[in-house]
C-alpha positions in Angstrom: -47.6 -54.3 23.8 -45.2 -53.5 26.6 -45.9 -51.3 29.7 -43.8 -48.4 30.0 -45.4 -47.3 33.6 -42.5 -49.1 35.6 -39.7 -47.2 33.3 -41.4 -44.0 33.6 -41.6 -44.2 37.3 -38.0 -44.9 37.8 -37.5 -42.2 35.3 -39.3 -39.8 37.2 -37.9 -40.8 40.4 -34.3 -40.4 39.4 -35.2 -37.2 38.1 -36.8 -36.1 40.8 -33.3 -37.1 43.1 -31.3 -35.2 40.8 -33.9 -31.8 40.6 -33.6 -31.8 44.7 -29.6 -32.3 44.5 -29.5 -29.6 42.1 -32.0 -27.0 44.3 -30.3 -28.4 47.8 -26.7 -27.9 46.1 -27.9 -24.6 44.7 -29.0 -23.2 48.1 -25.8 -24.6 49.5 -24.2 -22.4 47.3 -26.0 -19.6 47.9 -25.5 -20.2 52.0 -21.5 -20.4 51.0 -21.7 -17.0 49.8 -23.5 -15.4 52.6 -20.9 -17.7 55.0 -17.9 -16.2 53.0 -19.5 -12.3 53.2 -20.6 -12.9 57.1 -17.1 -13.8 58.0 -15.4 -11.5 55.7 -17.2 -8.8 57.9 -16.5 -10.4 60.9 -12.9 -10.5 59.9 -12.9 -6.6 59.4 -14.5 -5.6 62.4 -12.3 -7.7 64.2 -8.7 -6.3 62.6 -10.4 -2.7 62.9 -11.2 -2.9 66.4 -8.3 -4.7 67.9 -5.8 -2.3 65.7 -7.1 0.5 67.4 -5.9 -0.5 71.0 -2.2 -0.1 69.4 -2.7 3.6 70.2 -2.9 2.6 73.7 0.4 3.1 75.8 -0.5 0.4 77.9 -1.3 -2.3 75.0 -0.2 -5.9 74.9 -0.5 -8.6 72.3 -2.6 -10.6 74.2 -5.3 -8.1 75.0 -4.8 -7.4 71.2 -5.5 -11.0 70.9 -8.7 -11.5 73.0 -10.6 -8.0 71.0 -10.0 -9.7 68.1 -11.7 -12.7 69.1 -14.2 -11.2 71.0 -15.1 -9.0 67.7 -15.2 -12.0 65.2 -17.9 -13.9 67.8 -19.9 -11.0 67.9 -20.2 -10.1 64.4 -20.2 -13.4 62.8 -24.1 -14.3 62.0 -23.6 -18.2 62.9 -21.7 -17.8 65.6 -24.3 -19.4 68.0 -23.9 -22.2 65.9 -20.5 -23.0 66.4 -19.6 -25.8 69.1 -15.6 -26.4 69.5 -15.1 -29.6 68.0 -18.9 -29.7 66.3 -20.1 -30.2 63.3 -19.2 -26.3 62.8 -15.8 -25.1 64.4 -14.5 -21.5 64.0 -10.8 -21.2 64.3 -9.4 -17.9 64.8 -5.7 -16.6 64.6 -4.3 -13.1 64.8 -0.9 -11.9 64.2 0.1 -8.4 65.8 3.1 -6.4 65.3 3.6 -3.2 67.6 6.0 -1.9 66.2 4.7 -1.2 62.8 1.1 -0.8 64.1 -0.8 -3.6 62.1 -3.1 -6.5 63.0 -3.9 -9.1 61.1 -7.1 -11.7 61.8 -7.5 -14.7 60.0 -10.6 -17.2 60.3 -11.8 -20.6 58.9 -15.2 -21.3 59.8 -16.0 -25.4 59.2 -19.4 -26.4 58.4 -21.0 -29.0 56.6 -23.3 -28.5 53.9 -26.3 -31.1 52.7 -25.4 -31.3 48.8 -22.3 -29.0 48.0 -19.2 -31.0 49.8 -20.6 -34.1 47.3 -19.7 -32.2 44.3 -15.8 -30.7 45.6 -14.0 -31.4 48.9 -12.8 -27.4 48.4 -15.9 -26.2 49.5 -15.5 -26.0 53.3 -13.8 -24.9 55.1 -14.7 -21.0 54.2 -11.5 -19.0 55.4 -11.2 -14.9 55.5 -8.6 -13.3 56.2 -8.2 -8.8 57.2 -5.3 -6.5 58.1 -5.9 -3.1 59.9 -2.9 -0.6 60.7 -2.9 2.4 62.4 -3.3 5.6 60.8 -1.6 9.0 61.3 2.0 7.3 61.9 2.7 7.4 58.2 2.5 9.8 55.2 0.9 9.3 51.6 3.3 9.9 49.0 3.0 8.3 46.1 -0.7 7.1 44.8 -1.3 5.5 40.9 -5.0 6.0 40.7 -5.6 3.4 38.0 -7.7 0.2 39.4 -8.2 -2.1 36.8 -5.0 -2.0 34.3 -1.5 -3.5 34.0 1.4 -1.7 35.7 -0.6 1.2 36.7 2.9 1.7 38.6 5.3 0.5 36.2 9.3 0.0 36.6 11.8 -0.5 33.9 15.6 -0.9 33.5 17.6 0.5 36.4 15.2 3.1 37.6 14.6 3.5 41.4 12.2 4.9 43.8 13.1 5.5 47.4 10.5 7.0 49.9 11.7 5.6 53.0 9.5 7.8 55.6 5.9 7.5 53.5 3.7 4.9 52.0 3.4 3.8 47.9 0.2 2.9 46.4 -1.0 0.8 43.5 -4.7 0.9 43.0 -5.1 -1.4 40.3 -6.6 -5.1 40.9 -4.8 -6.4 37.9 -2.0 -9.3 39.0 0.4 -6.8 38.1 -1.2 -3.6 39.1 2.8 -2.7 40.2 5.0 -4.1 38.1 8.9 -4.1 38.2 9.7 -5.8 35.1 13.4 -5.5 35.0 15.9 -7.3 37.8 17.7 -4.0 38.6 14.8 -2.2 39.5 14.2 -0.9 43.0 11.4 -0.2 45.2 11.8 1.0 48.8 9.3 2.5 51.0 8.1 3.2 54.5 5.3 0.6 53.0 3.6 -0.4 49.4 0.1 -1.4 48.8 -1.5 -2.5 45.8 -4.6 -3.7 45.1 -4.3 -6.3 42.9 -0.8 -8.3 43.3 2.7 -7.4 41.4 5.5 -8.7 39.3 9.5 -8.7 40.6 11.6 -10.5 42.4 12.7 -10.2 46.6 15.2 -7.8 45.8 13.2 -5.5 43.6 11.4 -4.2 46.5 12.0 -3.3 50.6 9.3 -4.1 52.4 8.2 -6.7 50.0 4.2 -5.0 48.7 1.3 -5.7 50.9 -1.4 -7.6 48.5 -5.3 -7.5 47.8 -5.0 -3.7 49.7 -8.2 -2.1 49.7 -7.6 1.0 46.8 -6.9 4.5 48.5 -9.4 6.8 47.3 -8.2 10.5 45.3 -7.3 12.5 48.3 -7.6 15.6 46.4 -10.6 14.5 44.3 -12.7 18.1 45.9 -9.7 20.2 45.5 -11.3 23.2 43.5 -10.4 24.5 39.6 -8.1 28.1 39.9 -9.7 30.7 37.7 -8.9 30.6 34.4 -8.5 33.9 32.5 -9.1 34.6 28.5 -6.4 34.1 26.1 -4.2 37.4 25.4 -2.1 37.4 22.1 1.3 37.7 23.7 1.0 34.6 25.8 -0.5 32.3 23.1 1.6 29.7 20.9 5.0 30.8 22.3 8.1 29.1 20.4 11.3 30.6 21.2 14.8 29.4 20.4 18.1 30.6 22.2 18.2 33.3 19.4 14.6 34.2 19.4 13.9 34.2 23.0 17.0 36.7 23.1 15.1 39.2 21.0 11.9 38.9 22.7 10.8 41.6 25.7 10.5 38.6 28.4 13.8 38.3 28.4 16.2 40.3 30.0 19.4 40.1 31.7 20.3 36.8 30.6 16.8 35.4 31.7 13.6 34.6 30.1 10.8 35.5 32.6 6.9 34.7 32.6 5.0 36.1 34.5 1.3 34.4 36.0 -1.5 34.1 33.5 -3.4 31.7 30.9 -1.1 30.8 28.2 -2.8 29.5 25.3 -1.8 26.7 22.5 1.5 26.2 24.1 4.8 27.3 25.5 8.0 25.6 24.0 11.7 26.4 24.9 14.3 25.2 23.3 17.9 25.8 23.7 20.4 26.9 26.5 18.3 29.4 28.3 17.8 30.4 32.0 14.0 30.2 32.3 11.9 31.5 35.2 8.9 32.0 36.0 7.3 34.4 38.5 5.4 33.4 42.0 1.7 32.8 41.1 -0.6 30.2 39.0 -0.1 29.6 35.3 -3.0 28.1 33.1 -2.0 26.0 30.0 -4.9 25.9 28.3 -5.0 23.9 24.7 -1.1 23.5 24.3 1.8 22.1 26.3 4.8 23.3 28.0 7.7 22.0 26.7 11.1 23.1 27.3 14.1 21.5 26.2 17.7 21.8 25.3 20.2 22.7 28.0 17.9 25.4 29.8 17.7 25.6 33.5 14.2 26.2 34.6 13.3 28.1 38.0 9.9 28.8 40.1 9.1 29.9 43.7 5.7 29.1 44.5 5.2 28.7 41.2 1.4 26.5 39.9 0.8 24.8 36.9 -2.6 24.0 35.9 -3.5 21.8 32.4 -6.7 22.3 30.9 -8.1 21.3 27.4 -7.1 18.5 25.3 -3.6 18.9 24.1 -2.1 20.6 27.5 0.4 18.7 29.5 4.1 19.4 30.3 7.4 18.2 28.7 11.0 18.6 30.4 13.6 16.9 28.5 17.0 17.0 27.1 19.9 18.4 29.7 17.4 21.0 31.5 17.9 21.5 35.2 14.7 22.4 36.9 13.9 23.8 40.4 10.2 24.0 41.4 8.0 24.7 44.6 4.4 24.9 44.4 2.6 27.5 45.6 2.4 28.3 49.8 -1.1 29.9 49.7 -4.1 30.1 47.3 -6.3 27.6 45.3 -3.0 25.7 44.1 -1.4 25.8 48.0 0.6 22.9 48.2 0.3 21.7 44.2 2.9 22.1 41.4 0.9 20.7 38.7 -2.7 20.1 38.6 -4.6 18.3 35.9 -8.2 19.1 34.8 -10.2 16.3 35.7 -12.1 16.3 32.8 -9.2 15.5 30.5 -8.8 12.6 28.0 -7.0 9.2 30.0 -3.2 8.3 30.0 -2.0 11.5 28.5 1.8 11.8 28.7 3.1 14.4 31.3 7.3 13.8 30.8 10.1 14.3 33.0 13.2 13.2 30.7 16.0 16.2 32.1 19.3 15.8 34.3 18.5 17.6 37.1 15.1 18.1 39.0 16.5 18.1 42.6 14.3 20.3 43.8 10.6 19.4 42.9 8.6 20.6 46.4 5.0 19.9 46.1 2.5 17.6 44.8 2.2 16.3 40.9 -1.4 15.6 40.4 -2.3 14.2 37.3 -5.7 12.5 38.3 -5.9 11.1 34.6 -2.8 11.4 32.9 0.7 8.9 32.8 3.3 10.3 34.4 6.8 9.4 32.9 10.2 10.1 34.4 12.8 8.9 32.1 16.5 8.5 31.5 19.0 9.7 34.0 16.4 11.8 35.4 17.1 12.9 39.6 13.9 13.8 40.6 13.6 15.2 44.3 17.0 14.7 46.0 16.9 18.4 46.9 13.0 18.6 48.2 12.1 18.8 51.2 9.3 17.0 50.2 7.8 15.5 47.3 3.8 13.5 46.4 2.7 11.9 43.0 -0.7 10.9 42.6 -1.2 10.3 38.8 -3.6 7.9 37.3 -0.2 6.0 36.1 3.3 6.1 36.6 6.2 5.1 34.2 9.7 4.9 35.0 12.0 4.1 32.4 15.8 3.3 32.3 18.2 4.9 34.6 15.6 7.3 36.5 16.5 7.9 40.3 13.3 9.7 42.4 14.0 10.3 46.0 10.4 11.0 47.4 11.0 13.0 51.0 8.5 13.4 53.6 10.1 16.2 55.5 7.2 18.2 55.8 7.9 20.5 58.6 11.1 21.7 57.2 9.0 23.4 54.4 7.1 26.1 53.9 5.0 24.5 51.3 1.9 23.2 53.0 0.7 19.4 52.3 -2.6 19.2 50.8 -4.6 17.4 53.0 -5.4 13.9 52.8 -1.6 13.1 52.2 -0.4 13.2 55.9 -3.6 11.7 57.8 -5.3 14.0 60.5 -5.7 11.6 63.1 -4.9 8.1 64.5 -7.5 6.1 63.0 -7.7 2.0 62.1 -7.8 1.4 57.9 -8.2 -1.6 56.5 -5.0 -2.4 54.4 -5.3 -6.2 53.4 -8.5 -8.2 52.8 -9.3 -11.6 51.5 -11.4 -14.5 51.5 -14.3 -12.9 49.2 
C-alpha cells in the first residue's frame, strides 16, 4: 500500500502558496483602488485650488505651478511615502492657460505592490488626471440633461449650432453622449463639455469638446409650477382653419388673438393666419399646441407651460414665429416650461422657416427637443438657453444661440450666467 502523506503535503503546500497569492493579490487590489480614489482627490483639490489664483491680477504660471503641487502633496494619503527616485515616486505636471482660465493637473504615482504587478505589468503606475476653470467668465446656454443615453445632443445632415459667447453641455456618459453623425455638421461654441465622449470629425466642432466633464446639474430644477386654473369650454380643444378661425370671436382685424389662461386638450392652427397671443402665462394642459401652415405667430412676454400627458408644442410648415418669455412673474425669464412630472423624450418640434426671434429659455427637463428642416432659430434674439433632456437637430436647421443678455429686458434665470468667480471642476479622469 503506498503512502500518500508526501503527495498530500506538497498538495497542501502549493495550495496554501496559491491561497496567500490570491488574498495578497486581492488586498493589492483593494490598495489600487484606494491609490486611484486618494490621488483622484488629490488631483481635484489641486486643479481647484490653483484655478482659483487666475482671478488674481497679479498671477503667473509658475505660482500656478507650485499651488498645484503644493495641493497634490498635502492631500494625497501616501504622500509621506514618496521618496524621488524610491520605490514610490509621484510625478506631477500642470498645464495652465490664462487666457481661457483653466488648469489642468495630471499625476502618476509609482508604487510597487507584493502580488498584483505578477499578474499585469498595467497595474502601476496609477495616473489621475483634473481640469478646473474659472467660473463667472462664461454663460450657460445650452444643457442636454440626459446622462446615460446615445446623442443626448444629437446632430444630423447640415444643421448648425453657433453660440460663440456661452458654453454647450452634454450630460450623458455614453461614448457618444454628443454626437455629430453627419460630416457637414457644425458645432461652435465659447466651450462644449460632455460627459461621456462624442462622435465627429475635427471640423465638426470649434473648440474641439472637452471629455469625461463632470455633468452640470438642472439649473432650474427649484424653479416653481405657475398656477394652473380649471378648464373653461371656450379654450378647450381648439381646431381652427383659415376659414374657421375667420368666423370665430378671437379673431379680429385680420388677427387671431388669445388671451392668458389654461387651455385644455389642445390648440391647433392651421392655415395662413396672423396668430398672437397676449402678454401673460398660458397652461396647455392635456393637448398640444400646434400651429401650422403659413401662419405667423407673435408673443410679448408671452409663457408657455405643458402639463399632463399629451401637451407639448408643434411649429411646422412655413410659420414665422416671434417669441419673448415673460419679464416678471413665476415664468420670468422662461418661454416654455415643462412639467417635471411628464412622461421621458416626448417630442417638442420646431420644423417652421422663421423663428428669429426666440428670447428666453426652452426648458423641457424631460422631453426631446427637435429643430428641423430649414428652421432659423434665434438670429434675431438677443438671447437664447435650451436645457432639454435631449436635443435633435435634423437636416438643414441653423440655431444662433446669443448671449447678449444686457441688451434685453428679459431677465436670465439664474443659474445660466454664474453669480460669482468660482473654480468648477470641468474634466476628471483616472477613476
Amino acid at each position: 500500500m503506498k503512502d500518500s502523506s508526501g503527495s498530500l503535503t506538497i498538495i497542501m503546500s502549493v495550495g496554501i502558496v496559491i491561497l496567500i497569492g490570491a488574498l495578497g493579490g486581492a488586498a493589492d487590489i483593494a490598495a489600487l483602488h484606494q491609490q486611484k480614489s486618494s490621488l483622484q482627490g488629490a488631483a481635484d483639490a489641486a486643479a481647484l485650488a490653483s484655478a482659483n489664483e487666475l482671478g488674481l491680477a497679479s498671477t503667473n504660471k509658475d505660482d500656478i505651478k507650485a499651488i498645484a503641487k503644493q495641493y497634490v502633496s498635502a492631500n494625497f494619503r501616501d504622500a509621506d511615502m514618496i521618496t524621488a527616485g524610491g520605490p514610490t515616486t509621484l510625478e506631477i505636471d500642470v498645464e495652465v492657460d490664462l487666457d481661457a482660465k483653466w488648469v489642468t493637473v495630471d499625476v502618476a504615482y509609482e508604487w510597487t505592490p507584493f502580488f498584483a504587478h505578477l499578474i499585469s505589468d498595467n497595474v502601476t503606475p496609477v495616473m489621475a488626471s483634473s481640469t478646473a476653470s474659472l467660473a463667472g467668465n462664461q454663460s450657460i446656454c445650452v444643457i442636454a440633461l440626459d446622462r446615460k443615453n446615445d446623442g443626448s445632443l444629437l446632430m444630423s445632415g447640415t444643421s448648425t449650432i453657433m453660440a460663440n459667447d456661452c458654453g454647450v453641455y452634454a450630460n450623458s456618459i455614453s461614448t457618444v453622449g454628443l454626437n455629430l453623425q453627419d460630416p457637414d455638421a457644425f458645432l461652435e461654441a465659447a466651450s462644449t463639455f460632455t460627459s461621456g465622449g462624442f462622435a465627429g470629425f475635427e471640423d465638426n466642432f470649434k473648440p474641439m469638446p472637452v471629455t469625461d466633464s463632470p455633468p452640470i446639474d438642472d439649473p432650474l430644477i427649484n424653479r416653481e409650477y405657475p398656477e394652473i386654473d380649471g378648464c373653461i369650454p371656450e379654450n378647450t380643444n381648439i381646431f381652427l382653419s383659415t376659414g374657421e378661425a375667420k368666423q370665430d370671436p378671437r379673431y379680429q382685424g385680420g388677427v387671431l388673438t388669445f388671451t392668458p389662461g389654461t387651455y385644455c386638450d389642445g390648440l391647433r392652427v392651421i392655415g395662413k393666419l396672423e396668430v398672437k397671443f397676449e402678454p401673460g402665462i398660458y397652461v396647455f394642459k392635456d393637448g398640444p399646441i400646434e400651429i401650422t401652415g403659413n401662419a405667423t405667430i407673435i408673443g410679448e412676454n408671452v409663457g408657455m407651460f405643458f402639463t399632463g400627458d399629451t401637451s407639448t408644442f408643434s411649429f411646422t410648415g412655413s410659420s414665422q414665429v416671434s417669441l419673448t418669455a415673460p419679464d416678471e412673474g413665476p415664468m420670468a425669464g422662461l418661454l416654455f416650461f415643462e412639467d417635471r412630472n411628464s412622461p421621458l423624450n416626448r417630442s417638442f418640434r420646431i420644423e417652421t422657416k422663421d423663428a428669429e426671434r426666440f428670447e428666453g429659455t426652452v426648458y423641457l427637463p424631460r422631453g426631446k427637443f427637435i429643430i428641423d428642416k430649414a428652421s432659423r432659430l434665434g438670429q434675431q434674439s438677443n438671447w437664447t438657453a435650451i436645457i432639454s433632456h435631449q436635443i435633435e437637430t435634423g437636416d438643414g436647421p441653423e440655431l444662433e444661440i446669443n448671449a447678449d443678455f444686457n441688451a434685453s429686458t428679459i431677465p436670465v434665470p439664474e443659474g445660466l450666467v454664474p453669480a460669482s468667480r468660482q473654480p468648477i471642476l470641468i474634466s476628471r479622469k483616472g477613476i
